[in-house]
PDB file of N, CA, C and O in Angstrom:
ATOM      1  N   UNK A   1      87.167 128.779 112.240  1.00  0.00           N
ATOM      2  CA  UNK A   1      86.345 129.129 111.103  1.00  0.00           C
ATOM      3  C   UNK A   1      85.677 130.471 111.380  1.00  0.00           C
ATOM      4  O   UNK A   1      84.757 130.637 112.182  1.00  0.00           O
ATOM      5  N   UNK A   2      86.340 131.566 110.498  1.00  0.00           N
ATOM      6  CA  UNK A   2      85.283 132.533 110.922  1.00  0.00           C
ATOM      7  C   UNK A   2      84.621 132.508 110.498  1.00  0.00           C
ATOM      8  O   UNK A   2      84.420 131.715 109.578  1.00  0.00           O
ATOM      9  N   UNK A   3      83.580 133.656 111.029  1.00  0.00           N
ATOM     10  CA  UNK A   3      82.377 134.049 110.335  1.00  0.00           C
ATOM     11  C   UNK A   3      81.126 132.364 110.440  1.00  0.00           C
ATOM     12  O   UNK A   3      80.173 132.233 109.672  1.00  0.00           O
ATOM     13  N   UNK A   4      81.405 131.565 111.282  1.00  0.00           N
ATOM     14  CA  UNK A   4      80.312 130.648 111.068  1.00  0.00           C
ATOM     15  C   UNK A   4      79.955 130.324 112.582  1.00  0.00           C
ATOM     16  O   UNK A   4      80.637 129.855 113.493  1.00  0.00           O
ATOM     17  N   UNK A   5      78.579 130.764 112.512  1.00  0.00           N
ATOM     18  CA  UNK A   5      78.017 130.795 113.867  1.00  0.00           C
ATOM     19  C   UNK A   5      77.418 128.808 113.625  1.00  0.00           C
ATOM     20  O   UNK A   5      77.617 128.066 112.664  1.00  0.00           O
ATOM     21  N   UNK A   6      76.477 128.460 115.306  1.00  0.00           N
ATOM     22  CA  UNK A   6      75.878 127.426 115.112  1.00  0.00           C
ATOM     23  C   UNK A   6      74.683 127.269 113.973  1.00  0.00           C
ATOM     24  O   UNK A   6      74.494 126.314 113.220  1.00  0.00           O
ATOM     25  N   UNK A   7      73.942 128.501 114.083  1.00  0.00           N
ATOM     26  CA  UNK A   7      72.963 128.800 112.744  1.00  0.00           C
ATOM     27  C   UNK A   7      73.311 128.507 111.604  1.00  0.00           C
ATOM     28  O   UNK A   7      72.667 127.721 110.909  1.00  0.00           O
ATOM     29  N   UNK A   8      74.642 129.228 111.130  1.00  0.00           N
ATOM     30  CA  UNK A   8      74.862 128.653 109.458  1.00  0.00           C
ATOM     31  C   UNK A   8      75.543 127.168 109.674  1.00  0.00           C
ATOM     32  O   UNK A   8      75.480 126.490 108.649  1.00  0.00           O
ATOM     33  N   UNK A   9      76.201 126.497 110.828  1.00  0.00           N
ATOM     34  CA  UNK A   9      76.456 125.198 110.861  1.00  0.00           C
ATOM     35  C   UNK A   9      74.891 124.173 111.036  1.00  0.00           C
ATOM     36  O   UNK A   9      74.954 123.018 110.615  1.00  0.00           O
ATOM     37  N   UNK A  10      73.954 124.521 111.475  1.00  0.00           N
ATOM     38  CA  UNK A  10      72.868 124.375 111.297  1.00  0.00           C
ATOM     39  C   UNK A  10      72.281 123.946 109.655  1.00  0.00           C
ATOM     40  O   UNK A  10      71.955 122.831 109.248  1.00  0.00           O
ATOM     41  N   UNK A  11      72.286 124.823 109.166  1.00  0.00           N
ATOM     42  CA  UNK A  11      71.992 124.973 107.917  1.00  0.00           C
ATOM     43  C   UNK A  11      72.743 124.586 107.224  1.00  0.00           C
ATOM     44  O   UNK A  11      72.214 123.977 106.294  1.00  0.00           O
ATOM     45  N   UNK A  12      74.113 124.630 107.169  1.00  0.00           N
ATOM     46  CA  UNK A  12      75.013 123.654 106.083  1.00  0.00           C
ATOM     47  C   UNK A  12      74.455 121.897 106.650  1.00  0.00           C
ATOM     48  O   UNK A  12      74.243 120.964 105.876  1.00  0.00           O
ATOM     49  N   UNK A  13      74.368 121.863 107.634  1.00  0.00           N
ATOM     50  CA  UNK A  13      74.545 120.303 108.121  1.00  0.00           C
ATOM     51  C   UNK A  13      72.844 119.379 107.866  1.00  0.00           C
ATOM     52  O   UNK A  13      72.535 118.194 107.743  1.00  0.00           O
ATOM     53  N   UNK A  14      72.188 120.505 107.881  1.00  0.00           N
ATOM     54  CA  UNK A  14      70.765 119.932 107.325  1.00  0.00           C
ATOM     55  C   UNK A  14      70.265 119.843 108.930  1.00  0.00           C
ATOM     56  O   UNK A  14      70.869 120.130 109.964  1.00  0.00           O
ATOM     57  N   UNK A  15      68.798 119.281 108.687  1.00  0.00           N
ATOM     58  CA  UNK A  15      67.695 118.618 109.622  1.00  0.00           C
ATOM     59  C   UNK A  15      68.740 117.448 110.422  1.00  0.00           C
ATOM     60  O   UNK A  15      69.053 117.420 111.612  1.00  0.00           O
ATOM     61  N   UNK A  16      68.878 117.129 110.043  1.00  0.00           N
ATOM     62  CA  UNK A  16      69.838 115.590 110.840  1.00  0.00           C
ATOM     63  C   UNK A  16      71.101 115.825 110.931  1.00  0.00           C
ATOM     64  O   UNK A  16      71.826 114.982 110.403  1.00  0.00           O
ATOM     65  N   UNK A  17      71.788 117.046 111.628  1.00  0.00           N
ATOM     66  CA  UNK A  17      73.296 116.735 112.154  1.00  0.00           C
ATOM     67  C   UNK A  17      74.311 115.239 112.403  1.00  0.00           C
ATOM     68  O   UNK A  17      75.292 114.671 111.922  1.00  0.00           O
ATOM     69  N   UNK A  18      73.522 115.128 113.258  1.00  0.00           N
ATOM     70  CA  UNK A  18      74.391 114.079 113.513  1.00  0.00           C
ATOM     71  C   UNK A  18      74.959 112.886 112.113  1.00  0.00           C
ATOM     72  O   UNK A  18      76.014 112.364 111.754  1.00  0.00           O
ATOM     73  N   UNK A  19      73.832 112.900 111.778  1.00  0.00           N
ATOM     74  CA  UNK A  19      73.879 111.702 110.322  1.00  0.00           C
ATOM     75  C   UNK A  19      74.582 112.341 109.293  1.00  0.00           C
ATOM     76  O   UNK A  19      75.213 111.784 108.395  1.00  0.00           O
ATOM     77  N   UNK A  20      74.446 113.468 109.465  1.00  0.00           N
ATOM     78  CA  UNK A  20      75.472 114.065 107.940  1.00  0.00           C
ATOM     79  C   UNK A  20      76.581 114.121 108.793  1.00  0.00           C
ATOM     80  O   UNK A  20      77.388 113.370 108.246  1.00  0.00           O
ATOM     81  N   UNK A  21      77.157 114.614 109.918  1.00  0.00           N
ATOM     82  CA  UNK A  21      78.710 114.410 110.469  1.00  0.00           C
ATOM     83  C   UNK A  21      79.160 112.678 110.414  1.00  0.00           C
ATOM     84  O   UNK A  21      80.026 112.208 109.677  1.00  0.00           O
ATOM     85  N   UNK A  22      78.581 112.156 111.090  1.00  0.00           N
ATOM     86  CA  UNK A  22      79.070 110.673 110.597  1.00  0.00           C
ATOM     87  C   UNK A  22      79.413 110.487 108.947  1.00  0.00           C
ATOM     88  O   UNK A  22      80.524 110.441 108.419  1.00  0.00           O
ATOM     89  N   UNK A  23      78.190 110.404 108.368  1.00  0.00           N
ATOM     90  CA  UNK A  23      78.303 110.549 106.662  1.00  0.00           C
ATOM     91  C   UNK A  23      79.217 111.099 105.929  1.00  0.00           C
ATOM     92  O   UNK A  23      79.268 110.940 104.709  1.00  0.00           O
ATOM     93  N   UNK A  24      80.380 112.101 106.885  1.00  0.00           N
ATOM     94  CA  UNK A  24      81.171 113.030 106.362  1.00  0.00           C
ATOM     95  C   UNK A  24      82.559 112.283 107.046  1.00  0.00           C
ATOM     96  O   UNK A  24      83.503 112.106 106.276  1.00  0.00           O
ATOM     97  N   UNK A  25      82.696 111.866 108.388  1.00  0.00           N
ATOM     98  CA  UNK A  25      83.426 111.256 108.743  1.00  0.00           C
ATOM     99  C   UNK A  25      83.808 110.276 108.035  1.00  0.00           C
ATOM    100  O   UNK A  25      84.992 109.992 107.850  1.00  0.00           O
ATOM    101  N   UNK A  26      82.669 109.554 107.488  1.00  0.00           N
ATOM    102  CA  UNK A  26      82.881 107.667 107.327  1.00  0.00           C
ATOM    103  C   UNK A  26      83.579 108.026 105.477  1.00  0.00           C
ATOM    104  O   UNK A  26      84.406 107.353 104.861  1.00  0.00           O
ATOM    105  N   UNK A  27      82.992 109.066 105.108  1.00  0.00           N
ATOM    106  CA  UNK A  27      83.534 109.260 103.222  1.00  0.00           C
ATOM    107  C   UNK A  27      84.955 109.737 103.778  1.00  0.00           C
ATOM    108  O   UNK A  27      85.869 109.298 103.080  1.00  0.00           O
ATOM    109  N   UNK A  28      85.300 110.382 104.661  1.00  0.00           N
ATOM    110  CA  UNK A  28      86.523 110.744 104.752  1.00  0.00           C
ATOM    111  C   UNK A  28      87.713 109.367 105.121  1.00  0.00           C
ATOM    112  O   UNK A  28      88.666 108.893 104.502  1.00  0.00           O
ATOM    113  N   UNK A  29      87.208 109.134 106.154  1.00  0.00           N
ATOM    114  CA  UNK A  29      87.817 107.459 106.755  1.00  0.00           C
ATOM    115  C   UNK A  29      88.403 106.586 105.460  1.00  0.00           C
ATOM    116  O   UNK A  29      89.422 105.933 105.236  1.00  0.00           O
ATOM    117  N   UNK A  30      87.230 106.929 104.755  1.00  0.00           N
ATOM    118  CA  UNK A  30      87.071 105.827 103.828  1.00  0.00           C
ATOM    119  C   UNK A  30      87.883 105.954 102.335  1.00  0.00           C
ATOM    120  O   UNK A  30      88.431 105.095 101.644  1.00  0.00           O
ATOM    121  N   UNK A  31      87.678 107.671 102.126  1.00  0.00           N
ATOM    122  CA  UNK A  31      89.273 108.104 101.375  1.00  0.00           C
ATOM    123  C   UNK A  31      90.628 107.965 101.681  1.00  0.00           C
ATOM    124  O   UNK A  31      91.610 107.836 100.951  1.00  0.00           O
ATOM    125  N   UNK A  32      90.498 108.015 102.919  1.00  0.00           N
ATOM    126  CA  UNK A  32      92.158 107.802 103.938  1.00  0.00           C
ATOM    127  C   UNK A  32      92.708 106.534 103.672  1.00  0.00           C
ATOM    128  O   UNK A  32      93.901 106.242 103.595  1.00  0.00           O
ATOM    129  N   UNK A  33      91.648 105.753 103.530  1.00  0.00           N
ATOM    130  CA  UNK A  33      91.646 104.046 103.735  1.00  0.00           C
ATOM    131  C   UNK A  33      91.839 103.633 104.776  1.00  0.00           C
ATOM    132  O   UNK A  33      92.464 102.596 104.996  1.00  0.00           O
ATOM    133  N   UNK A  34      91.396 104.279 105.523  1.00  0.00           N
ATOM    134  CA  UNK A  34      90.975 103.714 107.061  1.00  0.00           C
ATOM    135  C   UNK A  34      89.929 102.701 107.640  1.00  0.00           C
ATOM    136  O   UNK A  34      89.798 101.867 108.536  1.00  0.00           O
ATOM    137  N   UNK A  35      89.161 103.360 106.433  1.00  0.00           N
ATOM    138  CA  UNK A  35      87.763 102.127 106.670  1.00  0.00           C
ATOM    139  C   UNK A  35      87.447 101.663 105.360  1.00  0.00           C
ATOM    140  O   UNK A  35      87.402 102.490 104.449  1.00  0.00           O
ATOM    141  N   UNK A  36      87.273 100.733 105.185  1.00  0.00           N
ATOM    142  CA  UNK A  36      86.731  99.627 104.276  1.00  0.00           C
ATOM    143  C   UNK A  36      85.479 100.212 103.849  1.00  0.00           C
ATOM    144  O   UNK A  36      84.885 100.929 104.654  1.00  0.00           O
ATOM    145  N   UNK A  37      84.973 100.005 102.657  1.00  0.00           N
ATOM    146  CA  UNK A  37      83.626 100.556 102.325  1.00  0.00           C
ATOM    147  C   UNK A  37      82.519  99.926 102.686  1.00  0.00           C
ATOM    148  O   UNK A  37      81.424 100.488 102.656  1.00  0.00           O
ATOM    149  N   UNK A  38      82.712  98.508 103.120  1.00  0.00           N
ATOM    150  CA  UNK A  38      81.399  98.143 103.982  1.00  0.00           C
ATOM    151  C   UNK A  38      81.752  98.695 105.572  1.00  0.00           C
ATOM    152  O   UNK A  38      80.905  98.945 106.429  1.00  0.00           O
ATOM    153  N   UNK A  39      82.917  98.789 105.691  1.00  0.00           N
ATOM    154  CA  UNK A  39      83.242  99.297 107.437  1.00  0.00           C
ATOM    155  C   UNK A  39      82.445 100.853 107.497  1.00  0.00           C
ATOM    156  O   UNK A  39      81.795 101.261 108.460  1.00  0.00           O
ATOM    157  N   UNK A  40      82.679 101.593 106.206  1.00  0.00           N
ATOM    158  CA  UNK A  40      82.823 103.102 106.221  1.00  0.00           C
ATOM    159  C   UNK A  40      81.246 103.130 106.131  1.00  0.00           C
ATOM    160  O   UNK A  40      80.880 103.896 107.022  1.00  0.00           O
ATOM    161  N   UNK A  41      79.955 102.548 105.332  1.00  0.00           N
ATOM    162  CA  UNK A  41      78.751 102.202 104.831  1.00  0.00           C
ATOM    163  C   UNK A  41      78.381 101.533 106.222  1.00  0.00           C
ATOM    164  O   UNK A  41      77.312 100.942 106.067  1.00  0.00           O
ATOM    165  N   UNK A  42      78.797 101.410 107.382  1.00  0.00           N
ATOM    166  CA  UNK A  42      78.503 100.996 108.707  1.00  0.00           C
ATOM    167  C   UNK A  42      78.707 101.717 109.623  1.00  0.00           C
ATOM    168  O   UNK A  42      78.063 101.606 110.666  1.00  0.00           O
ATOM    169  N   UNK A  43      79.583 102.560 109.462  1.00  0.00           N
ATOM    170  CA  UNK A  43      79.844 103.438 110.302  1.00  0.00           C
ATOM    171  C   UNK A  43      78.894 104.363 110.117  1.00  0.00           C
ATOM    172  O   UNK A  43      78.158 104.592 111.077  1.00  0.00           O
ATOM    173  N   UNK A  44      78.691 105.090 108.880  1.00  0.00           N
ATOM    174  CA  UNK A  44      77.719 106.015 108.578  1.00  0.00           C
ATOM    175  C   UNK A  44      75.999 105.581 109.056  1.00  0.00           C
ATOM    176  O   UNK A  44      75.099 106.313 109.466  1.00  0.00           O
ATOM    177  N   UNK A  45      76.015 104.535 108.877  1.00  0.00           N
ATOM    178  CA  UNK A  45      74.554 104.110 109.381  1.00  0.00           C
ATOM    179  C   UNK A  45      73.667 103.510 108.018  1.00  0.00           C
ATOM    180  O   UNK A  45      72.453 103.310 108.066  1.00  0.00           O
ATOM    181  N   UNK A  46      74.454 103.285 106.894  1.00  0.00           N
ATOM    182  CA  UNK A  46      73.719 102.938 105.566  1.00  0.00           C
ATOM    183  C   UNK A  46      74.036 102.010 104.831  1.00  0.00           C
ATOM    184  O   UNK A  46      75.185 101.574 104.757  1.00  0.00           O
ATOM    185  N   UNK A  47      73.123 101.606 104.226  1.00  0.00           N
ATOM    186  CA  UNK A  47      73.218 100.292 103.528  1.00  0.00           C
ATOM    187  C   UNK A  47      74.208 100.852 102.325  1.00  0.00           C
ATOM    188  O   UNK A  47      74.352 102.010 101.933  1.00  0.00           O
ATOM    189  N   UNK A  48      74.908  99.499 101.827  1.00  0.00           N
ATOM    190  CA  UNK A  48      76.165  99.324 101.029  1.00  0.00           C
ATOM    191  C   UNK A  48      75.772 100.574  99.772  1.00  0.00           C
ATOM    192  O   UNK A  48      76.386 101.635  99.657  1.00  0.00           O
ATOM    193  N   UNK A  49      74.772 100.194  99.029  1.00  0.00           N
ATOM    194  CA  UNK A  49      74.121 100.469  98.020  1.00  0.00           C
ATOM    195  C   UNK A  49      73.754 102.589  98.602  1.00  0.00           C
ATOM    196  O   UNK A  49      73.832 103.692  98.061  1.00  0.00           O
ATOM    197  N   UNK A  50      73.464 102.159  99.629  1.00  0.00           N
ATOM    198  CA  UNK A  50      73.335 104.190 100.077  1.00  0.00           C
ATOM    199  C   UNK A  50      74.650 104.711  99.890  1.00  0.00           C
ATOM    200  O   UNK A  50      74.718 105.556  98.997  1.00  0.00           O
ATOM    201  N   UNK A  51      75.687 104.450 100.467  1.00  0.00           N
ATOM    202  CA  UNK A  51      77.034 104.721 100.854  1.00  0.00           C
ATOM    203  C   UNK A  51      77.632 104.927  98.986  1.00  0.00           C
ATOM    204  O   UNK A  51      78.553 105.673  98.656  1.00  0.00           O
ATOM    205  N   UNK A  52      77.188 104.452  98.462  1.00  0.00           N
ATOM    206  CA  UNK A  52      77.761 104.496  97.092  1.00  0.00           C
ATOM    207  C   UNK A  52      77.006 105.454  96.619  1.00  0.00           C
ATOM    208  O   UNK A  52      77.385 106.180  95.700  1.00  0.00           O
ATOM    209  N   UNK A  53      76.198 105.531  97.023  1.00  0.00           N
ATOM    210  CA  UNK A  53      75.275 106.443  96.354  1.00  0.00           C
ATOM    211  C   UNK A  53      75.506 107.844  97.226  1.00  0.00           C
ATOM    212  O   UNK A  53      75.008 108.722  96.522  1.00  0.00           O
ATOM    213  N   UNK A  54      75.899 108.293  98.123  1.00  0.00           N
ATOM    214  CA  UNK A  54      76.609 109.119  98.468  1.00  0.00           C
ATOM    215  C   UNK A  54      77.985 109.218  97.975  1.00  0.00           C
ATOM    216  O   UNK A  54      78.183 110.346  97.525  1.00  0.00           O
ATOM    217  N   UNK A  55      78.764 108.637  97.912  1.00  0.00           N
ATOM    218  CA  UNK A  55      79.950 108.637  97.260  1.00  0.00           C
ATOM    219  C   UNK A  55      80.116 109.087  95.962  1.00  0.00           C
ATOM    220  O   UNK A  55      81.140 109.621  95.535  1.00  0.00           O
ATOM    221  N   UNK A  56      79.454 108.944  95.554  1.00  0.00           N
ATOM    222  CA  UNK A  56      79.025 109.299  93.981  1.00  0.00           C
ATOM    223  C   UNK A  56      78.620 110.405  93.892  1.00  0.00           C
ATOM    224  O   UNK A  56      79.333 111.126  93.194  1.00  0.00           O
ATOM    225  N   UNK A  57      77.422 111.039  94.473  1.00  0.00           N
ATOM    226  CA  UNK A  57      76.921 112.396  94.618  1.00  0.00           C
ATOM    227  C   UNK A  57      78.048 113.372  94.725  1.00  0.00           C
ATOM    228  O   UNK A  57      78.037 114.415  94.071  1.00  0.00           O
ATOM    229  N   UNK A  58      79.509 112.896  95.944  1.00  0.00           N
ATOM    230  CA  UNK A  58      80.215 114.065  96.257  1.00  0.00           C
ATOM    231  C   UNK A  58      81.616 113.539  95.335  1.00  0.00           C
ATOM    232  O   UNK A  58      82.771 113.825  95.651  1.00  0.00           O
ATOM    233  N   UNK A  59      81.305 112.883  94.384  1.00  0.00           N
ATOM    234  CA  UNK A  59      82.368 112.924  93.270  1.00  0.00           C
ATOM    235  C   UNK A  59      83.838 112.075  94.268  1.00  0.00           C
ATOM    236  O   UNK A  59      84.980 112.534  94.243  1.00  0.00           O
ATOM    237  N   UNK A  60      83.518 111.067  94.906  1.00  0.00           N
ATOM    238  CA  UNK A  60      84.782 110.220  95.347  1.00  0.00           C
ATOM    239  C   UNK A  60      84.724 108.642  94.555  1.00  0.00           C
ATOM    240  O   UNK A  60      83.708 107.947  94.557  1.00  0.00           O
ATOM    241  N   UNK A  61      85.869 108.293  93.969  1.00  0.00           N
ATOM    242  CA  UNK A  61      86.724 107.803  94.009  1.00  0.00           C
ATOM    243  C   UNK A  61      85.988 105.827  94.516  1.00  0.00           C
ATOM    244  O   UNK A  61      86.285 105.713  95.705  1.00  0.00           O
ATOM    245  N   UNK A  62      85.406 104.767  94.149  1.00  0.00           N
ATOM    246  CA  UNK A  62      85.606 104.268  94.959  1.00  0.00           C
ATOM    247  C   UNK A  62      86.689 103.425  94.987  1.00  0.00           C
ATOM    248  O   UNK A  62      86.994 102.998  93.873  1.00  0.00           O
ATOM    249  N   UNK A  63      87.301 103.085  95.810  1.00  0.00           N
ATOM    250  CA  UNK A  63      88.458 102.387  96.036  1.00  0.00           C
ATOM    251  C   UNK A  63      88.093 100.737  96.369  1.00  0.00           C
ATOM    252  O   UNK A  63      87.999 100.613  97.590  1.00  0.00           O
ATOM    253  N   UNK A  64      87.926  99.807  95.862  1.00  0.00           N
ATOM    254  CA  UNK A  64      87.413  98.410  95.767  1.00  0.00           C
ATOM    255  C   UNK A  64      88.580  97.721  95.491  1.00  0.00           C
ATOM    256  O   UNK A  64      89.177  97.737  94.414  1.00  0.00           O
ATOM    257  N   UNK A  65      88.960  96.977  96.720  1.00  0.00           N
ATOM    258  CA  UNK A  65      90.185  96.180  96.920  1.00  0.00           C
ATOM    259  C   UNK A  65      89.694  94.874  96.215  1.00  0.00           C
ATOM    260  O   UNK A  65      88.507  94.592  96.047  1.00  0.00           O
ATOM    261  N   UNK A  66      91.059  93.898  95.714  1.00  0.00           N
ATOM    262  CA  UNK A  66      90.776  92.791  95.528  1.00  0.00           C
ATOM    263  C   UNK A  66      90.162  91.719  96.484  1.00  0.00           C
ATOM    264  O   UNK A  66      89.264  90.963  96.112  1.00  0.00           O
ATOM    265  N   UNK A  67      90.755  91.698  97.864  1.00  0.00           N
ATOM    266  CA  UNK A  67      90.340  91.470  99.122  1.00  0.00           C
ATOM    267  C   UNK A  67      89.186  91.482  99.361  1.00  0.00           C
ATOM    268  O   UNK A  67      88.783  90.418  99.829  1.00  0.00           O
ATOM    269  N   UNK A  68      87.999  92.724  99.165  1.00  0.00           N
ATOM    270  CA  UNK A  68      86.639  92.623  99.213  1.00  0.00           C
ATOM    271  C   UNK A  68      85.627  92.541  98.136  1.00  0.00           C
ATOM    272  O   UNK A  68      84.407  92.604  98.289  1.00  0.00           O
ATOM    273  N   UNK A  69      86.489  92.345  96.672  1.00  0.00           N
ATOM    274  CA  UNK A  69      86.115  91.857  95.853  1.00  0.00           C
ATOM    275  C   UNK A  69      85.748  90.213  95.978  1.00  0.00           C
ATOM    276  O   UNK A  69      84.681  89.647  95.741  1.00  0.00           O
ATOM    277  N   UNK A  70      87.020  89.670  96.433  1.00  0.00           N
ATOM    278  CA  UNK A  70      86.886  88.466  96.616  1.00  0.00           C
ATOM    279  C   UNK A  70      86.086  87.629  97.639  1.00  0.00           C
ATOM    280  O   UNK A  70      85.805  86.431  97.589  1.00  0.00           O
ATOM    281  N   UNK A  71      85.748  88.676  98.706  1.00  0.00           N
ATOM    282  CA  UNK A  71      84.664  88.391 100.113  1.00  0.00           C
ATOM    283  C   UNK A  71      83.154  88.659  99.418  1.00  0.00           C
ATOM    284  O   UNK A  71      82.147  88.097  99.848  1.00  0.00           O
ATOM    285  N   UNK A  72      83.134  89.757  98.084  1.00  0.00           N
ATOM    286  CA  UNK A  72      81.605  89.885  97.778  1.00  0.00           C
ATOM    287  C   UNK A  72      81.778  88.393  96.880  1.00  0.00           C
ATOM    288  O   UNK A  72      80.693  87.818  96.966  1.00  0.00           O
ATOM    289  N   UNK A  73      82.590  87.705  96.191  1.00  0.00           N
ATOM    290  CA  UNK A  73      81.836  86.570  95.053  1.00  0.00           C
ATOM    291  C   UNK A  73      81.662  85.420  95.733  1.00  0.00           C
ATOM    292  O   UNK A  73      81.020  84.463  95.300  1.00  0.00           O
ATOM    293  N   UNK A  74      82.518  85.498  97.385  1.00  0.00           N
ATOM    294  CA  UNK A  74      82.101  84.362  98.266  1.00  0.00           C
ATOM    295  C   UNK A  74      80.584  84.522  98.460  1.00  0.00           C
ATOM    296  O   UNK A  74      79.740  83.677  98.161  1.00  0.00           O
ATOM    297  N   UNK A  75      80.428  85.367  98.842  1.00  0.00           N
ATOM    298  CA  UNK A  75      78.991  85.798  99.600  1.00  0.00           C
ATOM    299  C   UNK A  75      78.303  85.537  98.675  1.00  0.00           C
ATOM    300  O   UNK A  75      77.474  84.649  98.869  1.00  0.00           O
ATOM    301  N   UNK A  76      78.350  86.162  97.357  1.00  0.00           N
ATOM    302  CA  UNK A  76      77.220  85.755  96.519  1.00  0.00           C
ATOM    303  C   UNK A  76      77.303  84.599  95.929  1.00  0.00           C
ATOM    304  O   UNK A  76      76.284  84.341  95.287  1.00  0.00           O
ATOM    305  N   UNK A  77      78.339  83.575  95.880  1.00  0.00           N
ATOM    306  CA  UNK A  77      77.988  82.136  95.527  1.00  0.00           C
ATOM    307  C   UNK A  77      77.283  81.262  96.911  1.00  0.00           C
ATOM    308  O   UNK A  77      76.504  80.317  96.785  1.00  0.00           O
ATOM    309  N   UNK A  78      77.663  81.711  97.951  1.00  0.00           N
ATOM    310  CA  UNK A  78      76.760  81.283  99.280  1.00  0.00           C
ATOM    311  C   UNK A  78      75.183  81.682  99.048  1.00  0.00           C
ATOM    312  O   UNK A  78      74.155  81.186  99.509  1.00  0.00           O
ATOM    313  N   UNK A  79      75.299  82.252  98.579  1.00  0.00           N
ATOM    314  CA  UNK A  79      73.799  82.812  98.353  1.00  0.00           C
ATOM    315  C   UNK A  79      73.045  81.596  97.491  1.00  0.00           C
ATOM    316  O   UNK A  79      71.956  81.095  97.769  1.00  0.00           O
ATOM    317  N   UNK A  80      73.910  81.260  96.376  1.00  0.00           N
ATOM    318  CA  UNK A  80      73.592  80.148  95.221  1.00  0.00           C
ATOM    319  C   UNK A  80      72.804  78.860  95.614  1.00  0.00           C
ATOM    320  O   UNK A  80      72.551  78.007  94.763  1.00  0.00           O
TER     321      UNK A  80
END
């Protein structure tokens, strides 16, 4: 990458590096379909409801399998 010292990687990446590289990893993972969106919303460090809400901000896609469709109506009739 030219032209990008640690300073402007600094500044693109915010106050909290580390949490926005994960955060960037786990939306990527998670486009690939590598990670599951509660896997990818775990990896990043955020609750289900954050992770969407990032997802949304950077205009992705969510991808909601039948598979974890069917693990959220277990969970929430356990809840019942």
């Amino acid at each position: 990458m030219e032209g990008v010292t640690p300073a402007t990687l600094r500044e693109f990446l915010g106050p909290k590096p580390e949490r926005e590289l994960l955060l960037l990893a786990a939306i990527e993972l998670y486009r690939e379909g590598r990670l599951s969106l509660g896997k990818a919303a775990e990896f990043a460090g955020l609750s289900l409801r954050e992770f969407l809400y990032e997802l949304r901000k950077r205009d992705v896609p969510i991808n909601y399998t039948k598979d974890e469709a069917e693990a959220d109506i277990e969970t929430v009739e356990g809840l019942e």
